[in-house]
PAGU-856977 format. One record per atom (N, C-alpha, C, CB): residue number from 1; chain; atom name; x, y, z. Coordinates in nm, 3 decimals. Each point is the difference from the previous one (the first is absolute). Glycine has a CB too. Layout:
+------+-------+------+---------+---------+---------+
| resi | chain | name |      xx |      yy |      zz |
+------+-------+------+---------+---------+---------+
|  NUM |     A |   CA |       X |       Y |       Z |
...
+------+-------+------+---------+---------+---------+
// end
This chain:
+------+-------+------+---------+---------+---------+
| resi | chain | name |      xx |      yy |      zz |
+------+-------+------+---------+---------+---------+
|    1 |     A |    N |   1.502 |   1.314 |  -1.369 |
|    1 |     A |   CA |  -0.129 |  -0.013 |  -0.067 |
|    1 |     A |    C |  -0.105 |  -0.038 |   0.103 |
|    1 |     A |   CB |   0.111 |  -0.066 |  -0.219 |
|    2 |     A |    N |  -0.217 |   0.109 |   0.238 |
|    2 |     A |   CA |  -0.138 |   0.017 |   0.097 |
|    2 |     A |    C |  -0.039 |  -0.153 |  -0.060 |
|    2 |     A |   CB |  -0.100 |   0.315 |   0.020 |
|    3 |     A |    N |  -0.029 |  -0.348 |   0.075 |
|    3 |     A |   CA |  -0.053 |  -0.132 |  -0.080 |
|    3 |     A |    C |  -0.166 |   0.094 |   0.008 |
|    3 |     A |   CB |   0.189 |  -0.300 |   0.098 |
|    4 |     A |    N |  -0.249 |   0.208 |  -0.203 |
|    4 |     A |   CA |  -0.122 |   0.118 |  -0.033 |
|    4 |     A |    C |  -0.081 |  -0.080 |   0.130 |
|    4 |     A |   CB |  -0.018 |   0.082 |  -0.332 |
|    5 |     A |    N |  -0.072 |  -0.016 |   0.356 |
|    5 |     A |   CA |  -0.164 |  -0.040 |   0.072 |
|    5 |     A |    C |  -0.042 |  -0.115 |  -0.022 |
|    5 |     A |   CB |  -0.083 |   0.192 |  -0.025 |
|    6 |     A |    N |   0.090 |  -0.265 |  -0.107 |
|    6 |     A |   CA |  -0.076 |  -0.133 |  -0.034 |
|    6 |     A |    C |   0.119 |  -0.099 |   0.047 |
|    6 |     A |   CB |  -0.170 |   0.078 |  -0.228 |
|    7 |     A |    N |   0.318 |  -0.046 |   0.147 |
|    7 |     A |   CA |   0.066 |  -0.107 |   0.064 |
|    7 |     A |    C |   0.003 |  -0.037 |   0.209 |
|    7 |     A |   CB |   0.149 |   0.076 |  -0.273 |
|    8 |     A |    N |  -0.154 |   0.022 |   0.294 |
|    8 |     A |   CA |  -0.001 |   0.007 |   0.184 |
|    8 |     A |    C |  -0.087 |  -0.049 |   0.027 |
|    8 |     A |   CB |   0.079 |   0.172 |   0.059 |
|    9 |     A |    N |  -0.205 |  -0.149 |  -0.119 |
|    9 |     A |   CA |  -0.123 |  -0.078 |   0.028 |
|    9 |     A |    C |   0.038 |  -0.157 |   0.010 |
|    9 |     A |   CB |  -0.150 |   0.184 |  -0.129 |
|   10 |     A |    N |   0.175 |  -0.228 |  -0.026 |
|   10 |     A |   CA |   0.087 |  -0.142 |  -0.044 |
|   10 |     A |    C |   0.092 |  -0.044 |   0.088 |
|   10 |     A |   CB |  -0.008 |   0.056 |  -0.215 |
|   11 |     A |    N |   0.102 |  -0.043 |   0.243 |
|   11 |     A |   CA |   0.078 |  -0.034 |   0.127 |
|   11 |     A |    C |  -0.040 |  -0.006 |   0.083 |
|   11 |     A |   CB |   0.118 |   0.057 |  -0.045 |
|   12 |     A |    N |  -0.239 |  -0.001 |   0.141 |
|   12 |     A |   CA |  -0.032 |  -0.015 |   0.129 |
|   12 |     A |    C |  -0.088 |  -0.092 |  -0.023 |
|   12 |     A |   CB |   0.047 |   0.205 |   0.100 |
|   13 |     A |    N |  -0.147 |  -0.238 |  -0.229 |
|   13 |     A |   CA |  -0.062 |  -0.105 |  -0.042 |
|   13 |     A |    C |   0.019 |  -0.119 |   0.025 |
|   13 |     A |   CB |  -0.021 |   0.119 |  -0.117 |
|   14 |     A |    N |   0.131 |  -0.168 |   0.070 |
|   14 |     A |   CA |   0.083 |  -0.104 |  -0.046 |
|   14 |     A |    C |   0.084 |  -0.058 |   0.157 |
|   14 |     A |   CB |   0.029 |   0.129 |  -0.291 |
|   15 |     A |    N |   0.005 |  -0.027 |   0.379 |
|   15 |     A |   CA |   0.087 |   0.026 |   0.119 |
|   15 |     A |    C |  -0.128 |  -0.089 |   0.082 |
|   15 |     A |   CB |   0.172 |   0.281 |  -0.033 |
|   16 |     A |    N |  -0.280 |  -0.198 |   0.031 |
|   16 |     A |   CA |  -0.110 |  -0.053 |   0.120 |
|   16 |     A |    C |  -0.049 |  -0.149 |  -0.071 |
|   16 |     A |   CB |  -0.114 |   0.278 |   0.098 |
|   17 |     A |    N |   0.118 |  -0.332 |  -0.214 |
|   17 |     A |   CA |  -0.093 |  -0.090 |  -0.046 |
|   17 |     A |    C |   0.103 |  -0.101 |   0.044 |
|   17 |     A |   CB |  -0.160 |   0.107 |  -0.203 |
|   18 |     A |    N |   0.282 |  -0.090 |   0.179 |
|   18 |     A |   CA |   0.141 |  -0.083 |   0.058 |
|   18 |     A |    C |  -0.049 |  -0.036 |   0.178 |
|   18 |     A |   CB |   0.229 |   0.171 |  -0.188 |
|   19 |     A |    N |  -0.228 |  -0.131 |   0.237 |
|   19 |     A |   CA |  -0.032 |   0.053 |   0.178 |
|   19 |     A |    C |  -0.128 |  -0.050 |   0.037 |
|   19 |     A |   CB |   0.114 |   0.233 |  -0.004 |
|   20 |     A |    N |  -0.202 |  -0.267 |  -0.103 |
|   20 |     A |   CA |  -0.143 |  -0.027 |   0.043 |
|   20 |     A |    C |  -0.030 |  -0.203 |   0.059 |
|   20 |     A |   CB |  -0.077 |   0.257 |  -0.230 |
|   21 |     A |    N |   0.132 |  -0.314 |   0.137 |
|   21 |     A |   CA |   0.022 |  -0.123 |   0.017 |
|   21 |     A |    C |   0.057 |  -0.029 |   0.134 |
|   21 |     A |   CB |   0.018 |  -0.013 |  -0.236 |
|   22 |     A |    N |   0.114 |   0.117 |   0.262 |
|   22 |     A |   CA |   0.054 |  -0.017 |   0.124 |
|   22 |     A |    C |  -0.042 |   0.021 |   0.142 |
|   22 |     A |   CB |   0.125 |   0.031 |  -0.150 |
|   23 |     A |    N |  -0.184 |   0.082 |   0.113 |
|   23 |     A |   CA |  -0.099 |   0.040 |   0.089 |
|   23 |     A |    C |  -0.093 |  -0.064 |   0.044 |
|   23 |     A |   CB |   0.042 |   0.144 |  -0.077 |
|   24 |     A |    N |  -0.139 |  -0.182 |  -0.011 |
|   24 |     A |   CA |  -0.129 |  -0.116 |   0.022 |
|   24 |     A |    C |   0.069 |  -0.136 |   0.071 |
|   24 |     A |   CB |  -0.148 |   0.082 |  -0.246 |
|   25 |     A |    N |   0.261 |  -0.128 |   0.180 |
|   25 |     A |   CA |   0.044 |  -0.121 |   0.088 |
|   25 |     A |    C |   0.081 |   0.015 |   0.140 |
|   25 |     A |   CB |   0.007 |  -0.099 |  -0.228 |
|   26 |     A |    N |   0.037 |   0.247 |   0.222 |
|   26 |     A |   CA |   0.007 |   0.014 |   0.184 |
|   26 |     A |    C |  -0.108 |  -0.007 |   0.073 |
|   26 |     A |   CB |   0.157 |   0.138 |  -0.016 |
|   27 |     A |    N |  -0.257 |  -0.050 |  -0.045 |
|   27 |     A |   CA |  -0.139 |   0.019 |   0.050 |
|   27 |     A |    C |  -0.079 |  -0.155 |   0.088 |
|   27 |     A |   CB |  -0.012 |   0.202 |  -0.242 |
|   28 |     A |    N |   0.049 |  -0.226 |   0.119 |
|   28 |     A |   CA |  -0.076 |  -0.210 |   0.052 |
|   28 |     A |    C |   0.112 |  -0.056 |   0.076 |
|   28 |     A |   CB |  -0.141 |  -0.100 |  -0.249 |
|   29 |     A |    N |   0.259 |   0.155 |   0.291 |
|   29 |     A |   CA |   0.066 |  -0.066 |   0.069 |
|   29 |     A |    C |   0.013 |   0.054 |   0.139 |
|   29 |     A |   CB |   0.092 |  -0.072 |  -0.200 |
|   30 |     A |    N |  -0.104 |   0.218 |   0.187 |
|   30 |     A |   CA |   0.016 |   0.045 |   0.159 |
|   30 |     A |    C |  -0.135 |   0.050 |   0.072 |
|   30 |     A |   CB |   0.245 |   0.080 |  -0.060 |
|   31 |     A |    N |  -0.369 |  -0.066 |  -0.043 |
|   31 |     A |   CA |  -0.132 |   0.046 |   0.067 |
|   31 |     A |    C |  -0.016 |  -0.119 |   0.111 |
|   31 |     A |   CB |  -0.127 |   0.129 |  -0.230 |
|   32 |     A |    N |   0.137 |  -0.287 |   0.231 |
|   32 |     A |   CA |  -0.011 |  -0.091 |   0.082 |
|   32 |     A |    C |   0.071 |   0.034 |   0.115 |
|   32 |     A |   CB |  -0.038 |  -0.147 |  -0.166 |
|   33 |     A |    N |   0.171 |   0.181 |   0.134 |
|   33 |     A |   CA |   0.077 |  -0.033 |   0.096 |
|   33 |     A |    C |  -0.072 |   0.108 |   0.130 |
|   33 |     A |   CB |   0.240 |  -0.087 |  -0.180 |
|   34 |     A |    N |  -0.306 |   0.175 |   0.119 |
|   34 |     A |   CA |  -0.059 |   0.127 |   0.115 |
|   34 |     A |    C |  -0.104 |  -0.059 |   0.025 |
|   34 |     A |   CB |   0.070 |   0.224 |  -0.070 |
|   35 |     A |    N |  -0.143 |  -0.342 |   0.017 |
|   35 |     A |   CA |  -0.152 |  -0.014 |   0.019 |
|   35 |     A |    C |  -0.095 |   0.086 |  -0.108 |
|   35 |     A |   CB |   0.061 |  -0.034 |   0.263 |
|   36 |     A |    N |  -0.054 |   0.091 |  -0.324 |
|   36 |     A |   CA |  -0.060 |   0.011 |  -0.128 |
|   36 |     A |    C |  -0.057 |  -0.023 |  -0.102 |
|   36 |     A |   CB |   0.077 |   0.035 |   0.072 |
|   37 |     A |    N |  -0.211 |  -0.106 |  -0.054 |
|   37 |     A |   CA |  -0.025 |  -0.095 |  -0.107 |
|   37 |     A |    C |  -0.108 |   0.091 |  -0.133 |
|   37 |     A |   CB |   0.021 |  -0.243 |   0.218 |
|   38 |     A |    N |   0.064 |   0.223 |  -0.335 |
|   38 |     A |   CA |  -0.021 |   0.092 |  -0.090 |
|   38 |     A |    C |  -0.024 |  -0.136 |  -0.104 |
|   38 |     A |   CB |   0.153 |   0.262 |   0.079 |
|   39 |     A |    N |  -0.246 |  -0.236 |  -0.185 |
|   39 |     A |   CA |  -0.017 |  -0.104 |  -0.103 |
|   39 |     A |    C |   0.060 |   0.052 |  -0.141 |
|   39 |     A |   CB |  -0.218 |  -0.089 |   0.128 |
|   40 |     A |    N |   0.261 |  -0.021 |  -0.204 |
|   40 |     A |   CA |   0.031 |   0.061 |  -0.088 |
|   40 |     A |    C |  -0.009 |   0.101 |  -0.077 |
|   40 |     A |   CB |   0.007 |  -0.139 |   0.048 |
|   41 |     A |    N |  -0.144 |   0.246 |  -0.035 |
|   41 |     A |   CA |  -0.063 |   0.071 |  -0.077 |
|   41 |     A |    C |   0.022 |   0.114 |   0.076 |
|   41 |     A |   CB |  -0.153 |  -0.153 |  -0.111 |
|   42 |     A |    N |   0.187 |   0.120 |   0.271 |
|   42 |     A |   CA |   0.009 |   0.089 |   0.082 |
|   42 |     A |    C |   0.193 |   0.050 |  -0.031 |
|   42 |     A |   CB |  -0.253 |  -0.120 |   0.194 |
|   43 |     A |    N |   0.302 |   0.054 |  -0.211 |
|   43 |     A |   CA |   0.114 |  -0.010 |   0.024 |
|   43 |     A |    C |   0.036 |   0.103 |  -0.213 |
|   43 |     A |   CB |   0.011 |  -0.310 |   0.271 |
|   44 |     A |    N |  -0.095 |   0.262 |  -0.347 |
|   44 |     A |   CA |   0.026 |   0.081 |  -0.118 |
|   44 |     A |    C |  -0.021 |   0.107 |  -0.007 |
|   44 |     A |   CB |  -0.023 |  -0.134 |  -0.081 |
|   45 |     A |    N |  -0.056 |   0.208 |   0.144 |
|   45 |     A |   CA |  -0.135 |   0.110 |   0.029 |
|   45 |     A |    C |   0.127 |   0.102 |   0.090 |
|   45 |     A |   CB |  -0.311 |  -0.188 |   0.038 |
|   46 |     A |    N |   0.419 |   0.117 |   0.068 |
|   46 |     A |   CA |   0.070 |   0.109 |   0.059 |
|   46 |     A |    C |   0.075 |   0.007 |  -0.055 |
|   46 |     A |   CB |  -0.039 |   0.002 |   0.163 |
|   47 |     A |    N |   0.114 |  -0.100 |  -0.284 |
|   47 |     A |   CA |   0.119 |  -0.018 |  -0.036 |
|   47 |     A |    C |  -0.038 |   0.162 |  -0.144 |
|   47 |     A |   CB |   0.076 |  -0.367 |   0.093 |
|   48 |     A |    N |  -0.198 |   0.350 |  -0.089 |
|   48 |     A |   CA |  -0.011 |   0.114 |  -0.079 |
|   48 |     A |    C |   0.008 |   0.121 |   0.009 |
|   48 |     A |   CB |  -0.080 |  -0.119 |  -0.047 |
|   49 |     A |    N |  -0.019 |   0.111 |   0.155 |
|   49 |     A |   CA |   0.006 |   0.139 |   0.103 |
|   49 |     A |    C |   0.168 |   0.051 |  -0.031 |
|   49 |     A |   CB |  -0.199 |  -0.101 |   0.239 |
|   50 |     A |    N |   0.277 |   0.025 |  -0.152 |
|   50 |     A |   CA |   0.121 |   0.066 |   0.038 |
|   50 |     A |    C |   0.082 |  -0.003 |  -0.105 |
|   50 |     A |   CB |  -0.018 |  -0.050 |   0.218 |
|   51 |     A |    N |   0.006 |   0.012 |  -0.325 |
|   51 |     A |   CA |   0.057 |   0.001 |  -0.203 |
|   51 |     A |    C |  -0.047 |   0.108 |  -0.004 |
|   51 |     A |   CB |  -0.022 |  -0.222 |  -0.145 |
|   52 |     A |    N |  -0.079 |   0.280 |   0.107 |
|   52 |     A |   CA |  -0.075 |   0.157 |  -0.010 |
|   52 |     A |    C |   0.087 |   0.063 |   0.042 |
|   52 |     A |   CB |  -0.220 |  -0.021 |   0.037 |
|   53 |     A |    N |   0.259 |   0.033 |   0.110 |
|   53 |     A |   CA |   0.072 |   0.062 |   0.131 |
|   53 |     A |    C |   0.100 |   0.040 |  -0.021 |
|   53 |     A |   CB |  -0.075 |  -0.113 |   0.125 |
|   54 |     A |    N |   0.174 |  -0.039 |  -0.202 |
|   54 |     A |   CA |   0.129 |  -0.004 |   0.023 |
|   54 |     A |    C |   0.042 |   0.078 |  -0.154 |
|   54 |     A |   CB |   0.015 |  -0.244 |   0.190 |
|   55 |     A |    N |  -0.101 |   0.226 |  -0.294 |
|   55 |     A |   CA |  -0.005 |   0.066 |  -0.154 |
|   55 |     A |    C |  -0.021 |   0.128 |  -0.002 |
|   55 |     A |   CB |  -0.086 |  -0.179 |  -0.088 |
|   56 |     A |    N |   0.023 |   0.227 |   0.116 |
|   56 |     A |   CA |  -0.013 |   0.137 |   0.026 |
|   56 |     A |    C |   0.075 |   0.069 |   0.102 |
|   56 |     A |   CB |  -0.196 |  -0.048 |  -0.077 |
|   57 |     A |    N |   0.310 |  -0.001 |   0.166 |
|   57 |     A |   CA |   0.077 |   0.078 |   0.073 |
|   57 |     A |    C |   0.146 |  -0.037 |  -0.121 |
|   57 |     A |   CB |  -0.142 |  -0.016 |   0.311 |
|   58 |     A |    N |   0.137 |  -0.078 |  -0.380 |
|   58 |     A |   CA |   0.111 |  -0.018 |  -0.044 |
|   58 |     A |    C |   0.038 |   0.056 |  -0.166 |
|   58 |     A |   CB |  -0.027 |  -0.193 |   0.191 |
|   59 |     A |    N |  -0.133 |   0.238 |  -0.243 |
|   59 |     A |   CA |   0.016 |   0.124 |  -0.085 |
|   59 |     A |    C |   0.058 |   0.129 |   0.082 |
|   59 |     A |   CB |  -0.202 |  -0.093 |  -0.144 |
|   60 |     A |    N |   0.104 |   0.138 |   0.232 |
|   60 |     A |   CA |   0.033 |   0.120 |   0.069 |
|   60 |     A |    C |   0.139 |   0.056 |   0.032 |
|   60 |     A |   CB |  -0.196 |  -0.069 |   0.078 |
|   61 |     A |    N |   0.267 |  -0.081 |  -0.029 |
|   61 |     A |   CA |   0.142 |   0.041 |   0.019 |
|   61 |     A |    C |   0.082 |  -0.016 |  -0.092 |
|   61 |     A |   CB |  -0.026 |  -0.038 |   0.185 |
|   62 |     A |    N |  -0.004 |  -0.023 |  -0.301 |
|   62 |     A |   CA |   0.063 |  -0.017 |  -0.143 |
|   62 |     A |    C |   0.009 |   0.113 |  -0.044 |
|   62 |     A |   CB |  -0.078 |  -0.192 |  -0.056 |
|   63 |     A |    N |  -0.015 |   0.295 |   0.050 |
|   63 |     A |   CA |  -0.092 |   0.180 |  -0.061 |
|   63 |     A |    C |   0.126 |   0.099 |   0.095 |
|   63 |     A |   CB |  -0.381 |  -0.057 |   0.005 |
|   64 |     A |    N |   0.389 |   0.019 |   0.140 |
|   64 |     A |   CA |   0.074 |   0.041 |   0.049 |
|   64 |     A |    C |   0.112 |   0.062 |   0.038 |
|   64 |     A |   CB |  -0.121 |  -0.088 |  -0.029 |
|   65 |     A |    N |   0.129 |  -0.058 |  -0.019 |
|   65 |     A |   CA |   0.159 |  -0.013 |  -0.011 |
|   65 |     A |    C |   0.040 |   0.066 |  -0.187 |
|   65 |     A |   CB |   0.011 |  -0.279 |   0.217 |
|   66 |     A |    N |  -0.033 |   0.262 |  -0.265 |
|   66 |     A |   CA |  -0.007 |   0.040 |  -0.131 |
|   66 |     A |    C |   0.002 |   0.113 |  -0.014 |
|   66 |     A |   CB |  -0.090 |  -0.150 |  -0.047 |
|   67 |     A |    N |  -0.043 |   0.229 |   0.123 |
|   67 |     A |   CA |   0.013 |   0.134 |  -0.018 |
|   67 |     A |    C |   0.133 |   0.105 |   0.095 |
|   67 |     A |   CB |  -0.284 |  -0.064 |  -0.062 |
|   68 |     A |    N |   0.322 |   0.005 |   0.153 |
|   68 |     A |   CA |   0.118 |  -0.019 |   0.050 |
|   68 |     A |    C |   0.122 |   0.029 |  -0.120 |
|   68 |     A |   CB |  -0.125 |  -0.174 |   0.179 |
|   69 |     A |    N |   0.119 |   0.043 |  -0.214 |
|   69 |     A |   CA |   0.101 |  -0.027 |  -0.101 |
|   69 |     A |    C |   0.034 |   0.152 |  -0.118 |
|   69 |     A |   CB |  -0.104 |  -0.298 |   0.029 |
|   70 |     A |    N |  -0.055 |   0.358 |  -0.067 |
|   70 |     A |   CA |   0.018 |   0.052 |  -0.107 |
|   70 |     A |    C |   0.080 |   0.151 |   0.067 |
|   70 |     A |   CB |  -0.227 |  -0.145 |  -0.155 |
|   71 |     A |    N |   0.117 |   0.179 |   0.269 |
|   71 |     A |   CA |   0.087 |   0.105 |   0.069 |
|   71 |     A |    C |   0.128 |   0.014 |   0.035 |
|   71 |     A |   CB |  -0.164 |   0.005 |   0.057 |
|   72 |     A |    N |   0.250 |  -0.095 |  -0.038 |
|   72 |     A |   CA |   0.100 |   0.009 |   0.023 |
|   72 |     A |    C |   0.100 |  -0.011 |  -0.152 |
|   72 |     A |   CB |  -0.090 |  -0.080 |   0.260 |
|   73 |     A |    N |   0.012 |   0.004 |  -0.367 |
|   73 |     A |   CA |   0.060 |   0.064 |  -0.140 |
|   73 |     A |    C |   0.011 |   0.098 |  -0.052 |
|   73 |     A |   CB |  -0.044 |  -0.123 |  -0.029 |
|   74 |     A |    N |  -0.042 |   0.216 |   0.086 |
|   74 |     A |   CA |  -0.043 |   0.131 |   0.003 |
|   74 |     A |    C |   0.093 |   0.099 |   0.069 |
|   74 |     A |   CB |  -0.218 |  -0.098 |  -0.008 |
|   75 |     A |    N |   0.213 |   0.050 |   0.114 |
|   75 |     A |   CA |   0.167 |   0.076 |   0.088 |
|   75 |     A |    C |   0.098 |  -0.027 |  -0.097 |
|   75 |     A |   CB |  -0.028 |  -0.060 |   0.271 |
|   76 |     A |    N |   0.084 |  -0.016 |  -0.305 |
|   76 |     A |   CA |   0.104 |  -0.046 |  -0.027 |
|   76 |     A |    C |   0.066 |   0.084 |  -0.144 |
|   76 |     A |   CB |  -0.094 |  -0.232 |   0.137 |
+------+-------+------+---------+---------+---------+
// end
């Protein structure tokens, strides 16, 4: 069974919003260590940026892979 468009959406949703917290608190932990001084707002602002980034490659390869999936049900 395929998963539709909205659920893939939902999963990569849920996947990146999981990852975002983690992210932001590496962010404030290793931007120093390079010399990086980012303020909190600075530090939300990329954590977003790269959520956008990381969400939209992780539909793409969800669609992918899926459409993958169906083709080869198709062989079969």
């Amino acid at each position: 069974m395929s998963q539709t468009r909205a659920m893939s959406f939902v999963e990569a949703v849920a996947n990146i919003l999981m990852g975002y917290g983690i992210a932001l608190a590496t962010q404030l932990m290793v931007f120093p260590l390079f010399g990086l001084a980012a303020t909190l707002r600075d530090n939300l602002l990329i954590g977003a940026i790269f959520t956008l980034v990381s969400l939209t490659r992780s539909y793409l390869l969800r669609r992918l892979f899926n459409a993958l999936s169906v083709v080869q049900d198709l062989r079969s």
